[in-house]
N, C-alpha and C positions, 0 to 999 in steps of 0.2 A: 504494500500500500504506500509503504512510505517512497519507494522505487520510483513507482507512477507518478507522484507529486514532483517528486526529483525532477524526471525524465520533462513534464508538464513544464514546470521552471525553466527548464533549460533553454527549451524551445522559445517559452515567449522572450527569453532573456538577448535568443541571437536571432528572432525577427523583429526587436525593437531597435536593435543597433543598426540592423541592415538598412531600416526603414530610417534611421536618422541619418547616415551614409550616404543614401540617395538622394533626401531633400538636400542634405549637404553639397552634395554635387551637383544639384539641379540650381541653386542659388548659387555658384559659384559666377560671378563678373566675368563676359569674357572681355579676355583684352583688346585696349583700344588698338593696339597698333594689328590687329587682326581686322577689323574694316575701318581703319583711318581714311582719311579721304587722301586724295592724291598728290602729290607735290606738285610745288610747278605753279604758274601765275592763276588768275581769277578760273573756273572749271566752268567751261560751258555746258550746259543742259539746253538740247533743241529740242522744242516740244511741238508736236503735231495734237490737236483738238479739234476733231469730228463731231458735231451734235447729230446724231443719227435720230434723233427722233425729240419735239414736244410733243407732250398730251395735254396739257393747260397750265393756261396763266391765269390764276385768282387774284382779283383786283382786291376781294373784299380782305383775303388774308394778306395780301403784297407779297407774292411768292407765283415759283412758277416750275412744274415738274417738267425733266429733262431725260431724259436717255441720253450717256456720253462716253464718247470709248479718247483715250488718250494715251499718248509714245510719249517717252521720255528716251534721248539717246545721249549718251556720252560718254568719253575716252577716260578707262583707268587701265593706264600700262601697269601697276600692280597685278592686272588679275590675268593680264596675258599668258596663253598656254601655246604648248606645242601643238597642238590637236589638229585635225581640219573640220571638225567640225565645230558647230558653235554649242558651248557648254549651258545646260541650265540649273542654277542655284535659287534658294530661295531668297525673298530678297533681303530678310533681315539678314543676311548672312552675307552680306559686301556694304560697300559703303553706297549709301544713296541722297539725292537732296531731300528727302522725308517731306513730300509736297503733303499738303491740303488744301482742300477747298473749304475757303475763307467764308462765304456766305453759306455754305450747308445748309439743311436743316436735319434732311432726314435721309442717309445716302445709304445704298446698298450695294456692295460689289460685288461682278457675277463671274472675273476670272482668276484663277492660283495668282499669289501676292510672288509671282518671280521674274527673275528676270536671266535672259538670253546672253552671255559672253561668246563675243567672237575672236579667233587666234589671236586677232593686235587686240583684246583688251578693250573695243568698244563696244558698252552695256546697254541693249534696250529693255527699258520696264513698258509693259503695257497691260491698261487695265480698261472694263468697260462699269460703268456705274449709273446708277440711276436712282434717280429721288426728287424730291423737293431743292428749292437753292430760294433766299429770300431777296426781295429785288424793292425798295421806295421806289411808288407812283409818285408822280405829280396828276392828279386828275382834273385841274382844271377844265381841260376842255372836256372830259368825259357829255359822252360818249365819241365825241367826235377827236379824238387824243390818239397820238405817238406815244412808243415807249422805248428806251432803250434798257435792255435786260445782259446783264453780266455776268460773267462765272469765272469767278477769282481763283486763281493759282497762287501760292504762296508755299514759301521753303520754311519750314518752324527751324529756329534756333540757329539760322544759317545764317552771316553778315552778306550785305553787298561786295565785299571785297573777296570773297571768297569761290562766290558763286552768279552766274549771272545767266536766267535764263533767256532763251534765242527762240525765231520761228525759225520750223525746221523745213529748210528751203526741200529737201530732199523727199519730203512726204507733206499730200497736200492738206491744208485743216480748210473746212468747209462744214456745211448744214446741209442736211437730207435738203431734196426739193416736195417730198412728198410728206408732209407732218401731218399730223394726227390731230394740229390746230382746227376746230369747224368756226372761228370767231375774231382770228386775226390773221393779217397778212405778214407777211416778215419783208422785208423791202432790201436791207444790205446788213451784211455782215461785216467785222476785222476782228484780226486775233495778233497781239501786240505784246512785247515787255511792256509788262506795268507793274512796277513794285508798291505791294502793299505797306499803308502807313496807318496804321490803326489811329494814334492819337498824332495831334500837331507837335506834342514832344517828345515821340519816341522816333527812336531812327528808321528807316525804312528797310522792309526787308526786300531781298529779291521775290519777284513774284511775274505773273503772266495772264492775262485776260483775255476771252471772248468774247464778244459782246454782240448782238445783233439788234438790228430796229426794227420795231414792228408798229401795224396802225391797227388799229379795231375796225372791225366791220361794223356798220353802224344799221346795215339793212333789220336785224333783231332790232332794235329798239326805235328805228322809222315804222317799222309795221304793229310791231305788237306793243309800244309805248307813247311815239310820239302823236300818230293818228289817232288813237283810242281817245288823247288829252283833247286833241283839238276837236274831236266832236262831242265832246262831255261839255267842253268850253262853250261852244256854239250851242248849244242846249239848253245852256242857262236864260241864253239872247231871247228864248218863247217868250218870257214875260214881259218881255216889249210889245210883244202883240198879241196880248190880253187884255181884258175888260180890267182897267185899273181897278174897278168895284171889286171884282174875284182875288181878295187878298190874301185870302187861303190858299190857294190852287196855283198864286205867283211865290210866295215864301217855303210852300213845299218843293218846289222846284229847283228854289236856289239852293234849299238847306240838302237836296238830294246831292245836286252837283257841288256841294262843299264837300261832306261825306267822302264822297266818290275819290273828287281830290285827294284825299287824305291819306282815303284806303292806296291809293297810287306812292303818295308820296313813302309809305312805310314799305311797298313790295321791292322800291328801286333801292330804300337804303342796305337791301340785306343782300345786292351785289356790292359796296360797298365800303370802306371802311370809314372810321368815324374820324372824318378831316376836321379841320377848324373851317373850310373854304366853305364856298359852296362852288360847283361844279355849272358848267353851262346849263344841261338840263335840271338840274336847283333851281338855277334863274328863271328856267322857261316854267314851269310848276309852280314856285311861289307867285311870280310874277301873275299866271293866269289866276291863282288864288284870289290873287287881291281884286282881280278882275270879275270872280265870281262874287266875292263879298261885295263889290258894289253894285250890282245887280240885285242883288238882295234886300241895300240899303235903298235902292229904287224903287224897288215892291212896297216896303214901309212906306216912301215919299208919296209917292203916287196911289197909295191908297190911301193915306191923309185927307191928300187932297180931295179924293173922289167922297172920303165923307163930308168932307167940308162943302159938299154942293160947291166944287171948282174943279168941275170933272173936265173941262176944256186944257185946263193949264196941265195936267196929271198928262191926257192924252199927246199935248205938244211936247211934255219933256218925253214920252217914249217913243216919237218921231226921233226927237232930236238923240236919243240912245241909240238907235239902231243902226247910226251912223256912224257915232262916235264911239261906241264899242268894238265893232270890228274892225274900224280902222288903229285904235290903240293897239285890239291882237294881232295886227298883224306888224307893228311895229315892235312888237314884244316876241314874237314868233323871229322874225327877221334878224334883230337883232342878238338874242341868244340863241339861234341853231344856226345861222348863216357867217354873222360876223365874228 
C-alpha cells in the first residue's frame, strides 16, 4: 500500500517538473539579433493595395466595409539562401514593418500570416482582409454629397528614419470595377506614402494610404423622399380653396400635413448620424415645415374673419396665398436641392 503511494508520488513529482520545463521554455525571449531588421540606410517597403470589393458605406455609423488583399515586398540580404527556390517562413519569425491598419474597426484575415523569401533575400508578405474601417463624413450636402474614404497603413513602433514605405511600381494597386456598392458611384482613386501622425505633437510614423472618391446616388431619395415631400407640401395649399367658413376640415389638413412632416423628418434621421449641421435636405424639410405651419396659421386667419361677417377679405387673402405659397416653395425647393 505504502509502494503504490510511493510509486503515485513519484509520478506527479516528474510531471510537474516537466510541465514547468516547458512553460519555461515556451516563455523563453527569443533573441533580437535572430529577426533584427536589416542594416544599411532607411528599408524600403513597396506596397501594392487592391480593394477587391465594397459592400457598404454607413453614413449613419461613419464607416465603411471593404474587402482588401495587400503585398508588402522588400530586401533582407540576412535571410538570403542558397536554394532556387523561394523559401516560406512564418512571419513572426523574420523581421517585418509590423503594419496596421490605423482606422480598423472590425478586421478579419482570410490568408496564413507568412511570408515568401527569394535566393537574394527579397521578402513578400501578402494578406487579404476584410471588415469595417471608420471614415468622418462631412454631410453637408447630403444627399447630394462627395466623399473621400481612406484606409490607412501605418508601421507600429517603426521611426521614419528607418523605414519608408513606397508604391510598388512592379504590381499594380487598383479597385475592382465591379462593387457590391447599389448607392454610390466611386469616380477616382490614389494610393500614396502618407505617414500617419496621430497627435500634432507626436512624430510621424511611416505609413501608406488608399483612398478613393465616391458621390451618392441621389435617384433613392428623389423618388422615395424628395417627391413624396413635395406633394405632402402641395397638399397642405387645398385650404386655399376652401370655404374659409369650413375651419374644421382646413386645420385638419394642415395639422395632417404637419404630422406627416415629422413622421419624414424622424425616418431620414436614422440614415444619419447626429451632426450639429443641418444637411441640404434638413433645409428642404424644415424649411417646407415652416411653410406648412403657415398654412395653418391661414386657416385660423381666414376663418376669423369669415366669422366676423368679413368673408370677402378671408377669401382675397387665399387668392393672394395660392400664389405666394408656391412661389416661396419653389424658391425653397430651388435653392436647397439645386444650389
Amino acid at each position: 500500500m505504502k509502494y503504490s503511494h510511493m510509486k503515485l508520488f513519484f509520478h506527479f513529482f516528474v510531471s510537474a517538473c516537466l510541465s514547468l520545463l516547458l512553460v519555461a521554455f515556451m516563455a523563453a525571449p527569443v533573441k533580437s539579433a535572430d529577426i533584427r531588421q536589416p542594416d544599411g540606410e532607411t528599408l524600403k517597403v513597396h506596397v501594392l493595395m487592391f480593394v477587391v470589393d465594397i459592400d457598404e458605406i454607413k453614413s449613419a455609423s461613419q464607416s465603411f466595409d471593404a474587402n482588401v488583399y495587400i503585398q508588402l515586398r522588400w530586401k533582407d540580404p540576412q535571410l538570403a539562401h542558397k536554394g532556387s527556390k523561394p523559401v516560406v517562413k512564418a512571419l513572426k519569425e523574420v523581421w517585418n514593418p509590423g503594419v496596421l491598419f490605423v482606422n480598423q474597426q472590425k478586421l478579419w484575415i482570410t490568408l496564413p500570416e507568412i511570408v515568401t523569401i527569394a535566393p537574394d533575400g527579397e521578402v513578400f508578405y501578402r494578406q487579404r482582409v476584410w471588415g469595417a474601417f471608420s471614415q468622418p463624413l462631412k454631410l453637408k450636402n447630403f444627399p447630394f454629397d462627395r466623399q473621400v474614404f481612406s484606409i490607412q497603413l501605418a508601421s507600429s513602433g517603426i521611426t521614419r528614419k528607418k523605414v519608408e514605405f513606397l508604391l510598388d511600381s512592379n504590381f499594380k494597386s487598383g479597385i475592382a470595377q465591379e462593387l457590391s456598392l447599389s448607392d454610390w458611384d466611386v469616380l477616382r482613386w490614389t494610393a500614396e506614402t502618407r505617414d500617419y501622425k496621430p497627435m500634432p505633437t507626436v512624430k510621424a510614423i511611416p505609413g501608406f494610404a488608399f483612398s478613393f472618391e465616391a458621390k451618392r446616388r441621389t435617384g433613392y431619395f428623389i423618388i422615395k423622399v424628395i417627391i413624396p415631400l413635395i406633394l405632402i407640401v402641395t397638399m397642405s395649399w387645398i385650404v386655399f380653396w376652401m370655404d374659409p367658413r369650413e375651419a374644421g376640415t382646413q386645420i385638419s389638413v394642415s395639422i395632417t400635413t404637419m404630422l406627416t412632416l415629422i413622421a419624414y423628418r424622424f425616418a431620414i434621421d436614422a440614415s444619419l448620424p447626429k451632426v450639429s449641421y443641418l444637411t441640404r435636405l434638413d433645409y428642404f424639410i424644415l424649411l417646407s415645415t415652416i411653410l406648412v405651419y403657415a398654412t395653418l396659421i391661414d386657416a385660423v386667419i381666414t376663418s376669423m374673419l369669415a366669422k366676423g361677417e368679413k368673408l370677402s377679405q378671408a377669401k382675397a387673402i387665399d387668392r393672394w396665398m395660392r400664389i405666394l405659397f408656391p412661389s416661396a416653395f419653389v424658391i425653397v425647393a430651388v435653392k436647397s436641392l439645386i444650389f
